[in-house]
N, C-alpha and C positions, 0 to 999 in steps of 0.2 A: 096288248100289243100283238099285231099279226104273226105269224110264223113266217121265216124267210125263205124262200126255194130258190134252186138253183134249177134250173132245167135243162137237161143232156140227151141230146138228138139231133142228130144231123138231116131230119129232113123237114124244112121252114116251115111246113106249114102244121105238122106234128107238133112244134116247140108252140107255134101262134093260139092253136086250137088250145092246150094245155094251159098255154098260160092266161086264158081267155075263162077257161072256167075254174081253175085256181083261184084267181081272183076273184070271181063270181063269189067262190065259198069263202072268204076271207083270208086268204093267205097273199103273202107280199112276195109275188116274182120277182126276185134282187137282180136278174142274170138269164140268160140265155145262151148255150155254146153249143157250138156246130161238132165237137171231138172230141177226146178226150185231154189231149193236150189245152183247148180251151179250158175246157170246164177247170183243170186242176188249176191256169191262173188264175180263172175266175173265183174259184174257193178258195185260195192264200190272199184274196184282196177284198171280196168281199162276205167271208166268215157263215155263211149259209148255216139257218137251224136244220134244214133239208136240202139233200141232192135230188132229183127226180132222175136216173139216169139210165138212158138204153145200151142195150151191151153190142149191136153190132153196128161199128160203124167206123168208119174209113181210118186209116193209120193206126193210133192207139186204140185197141175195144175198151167197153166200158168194164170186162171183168181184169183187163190191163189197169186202168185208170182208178178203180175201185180203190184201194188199199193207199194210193197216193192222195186220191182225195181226202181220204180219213186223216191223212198225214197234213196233209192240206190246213184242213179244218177239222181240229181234233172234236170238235162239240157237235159236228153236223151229224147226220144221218144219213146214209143212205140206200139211197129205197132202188129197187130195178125196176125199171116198165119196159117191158119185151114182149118181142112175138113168140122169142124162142123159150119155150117151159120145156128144155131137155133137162133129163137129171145129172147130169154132168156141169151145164150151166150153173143148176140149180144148187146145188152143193159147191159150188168152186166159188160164187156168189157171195155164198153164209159165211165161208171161210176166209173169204175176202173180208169181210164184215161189215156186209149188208144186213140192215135190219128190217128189210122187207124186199117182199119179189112177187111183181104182180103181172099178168096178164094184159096187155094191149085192150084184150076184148073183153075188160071187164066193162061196166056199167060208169061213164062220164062220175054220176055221184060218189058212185063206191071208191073211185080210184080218191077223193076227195076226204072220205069218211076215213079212209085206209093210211093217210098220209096224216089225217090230225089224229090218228092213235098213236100212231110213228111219233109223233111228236111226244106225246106224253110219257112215252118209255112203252107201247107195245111193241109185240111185232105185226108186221103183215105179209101176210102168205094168201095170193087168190086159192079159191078153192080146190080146184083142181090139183096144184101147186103144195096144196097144206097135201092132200094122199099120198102124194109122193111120196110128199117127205116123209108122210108118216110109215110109207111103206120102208122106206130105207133106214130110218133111223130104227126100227121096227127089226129090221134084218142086220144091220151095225148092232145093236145091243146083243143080239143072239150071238153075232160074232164077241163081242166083247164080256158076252157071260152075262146077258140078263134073259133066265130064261124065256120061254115061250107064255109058260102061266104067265107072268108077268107084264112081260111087253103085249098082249094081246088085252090089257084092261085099261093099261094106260094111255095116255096120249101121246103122239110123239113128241111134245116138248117136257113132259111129266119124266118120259124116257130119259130125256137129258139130264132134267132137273135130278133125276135118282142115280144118276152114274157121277153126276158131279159131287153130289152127298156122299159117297161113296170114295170119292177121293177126302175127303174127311173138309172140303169148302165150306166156308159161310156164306151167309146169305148176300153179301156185299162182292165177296167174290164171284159164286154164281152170277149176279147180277149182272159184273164186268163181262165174264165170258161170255154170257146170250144175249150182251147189248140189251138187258128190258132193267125194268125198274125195278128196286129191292121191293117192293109192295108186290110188284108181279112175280119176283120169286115165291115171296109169301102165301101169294093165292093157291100159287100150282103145288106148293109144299103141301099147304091144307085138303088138296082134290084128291094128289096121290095118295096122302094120308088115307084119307074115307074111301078111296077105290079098294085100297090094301087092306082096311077093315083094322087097323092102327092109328094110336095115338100119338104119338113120337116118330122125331125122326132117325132115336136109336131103334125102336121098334120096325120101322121099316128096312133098316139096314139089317137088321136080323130076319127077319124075313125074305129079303135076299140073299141072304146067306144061306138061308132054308132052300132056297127053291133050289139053288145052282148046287148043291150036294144031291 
């Protein structure tokens, strides 16, 4: 069965062109809205597996509209497609609980490729967008006590995954807080592991424990 989209942008022919190769790749455009106030009746009526949504546009923004959508349709996803890759955007976004944040000017397929991982339980982050992040979540751990050795081998989702272990979370929790799927906690447990040159993920918590002394 195809994966449902919602699609959020206010300018028609943006919504036309999107939905035009969405459906190319197999995905079922259920909806189209011009705002954010649209789209939110739109996802209380018709239950979206995906939002597609840009964040600047007229009345309600889409980092406005975010958090109501999920409220919306608690099982959707929602993905950002924008011009604007500020890191302020870009973190207020994730925290909104977006499970992906892409570039306008990525590549027609990519944005396609990026939206059926979404679907499965990944994230997506355009590239540019992933350094960011990685820079700041990179400079946040340093604030939050994961040293330098540390944070300088891992990834910035690795970063998360190990400050969440650290609050003593399982795997199914993790899971909830990063929006990905307990299988994707599992990967990035196993990466961190082998980055750290440990077996456990008591072994890594002591080893953080090592480094910040």
């Amino acid at each position: 069965m195809a994966d449902s989209v919602l699609i959020v942008d206010d300018h028609p022919l943006t919504r036309e062109a999107l939905s035009a190769l969405l459906t190319q790749h197999g995905f079922a455009v259920v909806g189209q809205a011009a705002d954010g106030e649209e789209a939110i009746g739109f996802a209380r009526r018709l239950q979206p597996r995906l939002v597609l949504l840009d964040l600047s546009m007229p009345g309600l923004s889409g980092l406005e509209a975010l958090p109501r959508l999920r409220e919306a349709a608690p099982s959707c996803e929602v993905v950002v497609l924008t011009a604007s890759g500020t890191e302020e955007n870009l973190l207020s976004a994730i925290r909104g609980g977006a499970a992906g944040y892409l570039l306008k000017s990525e590549p027609p397929g990519r944005i396609a490729e990026f939206l059926r991982g979404v679907a499965q339980g990944e994230a997506a982050l355009s590239g540019e967008i992933a350094r960011r992040l990685l820079d700041e979540v990179r400079n946040g751990g340093r604030r939050s006590g994961v040293p330098d050795t540390i944070a300088r081998v891992l990834s910035a989702r690795e970063v998360e995954v190990l400050l969440l272990l650290d609050e003593h979370l399982g795997t199914d929790q993790i899971a909830r807080r990063l929006f990905i799927s307990e299988h994707t906690v599992r990967s990035h447990v196993k990466s961190l592991l082998r980055k750290l040159g440990v077996s456990s993920r008591r072994e890594a918590l002591e080893a953080l424990a090592a480094a910040r002394r």
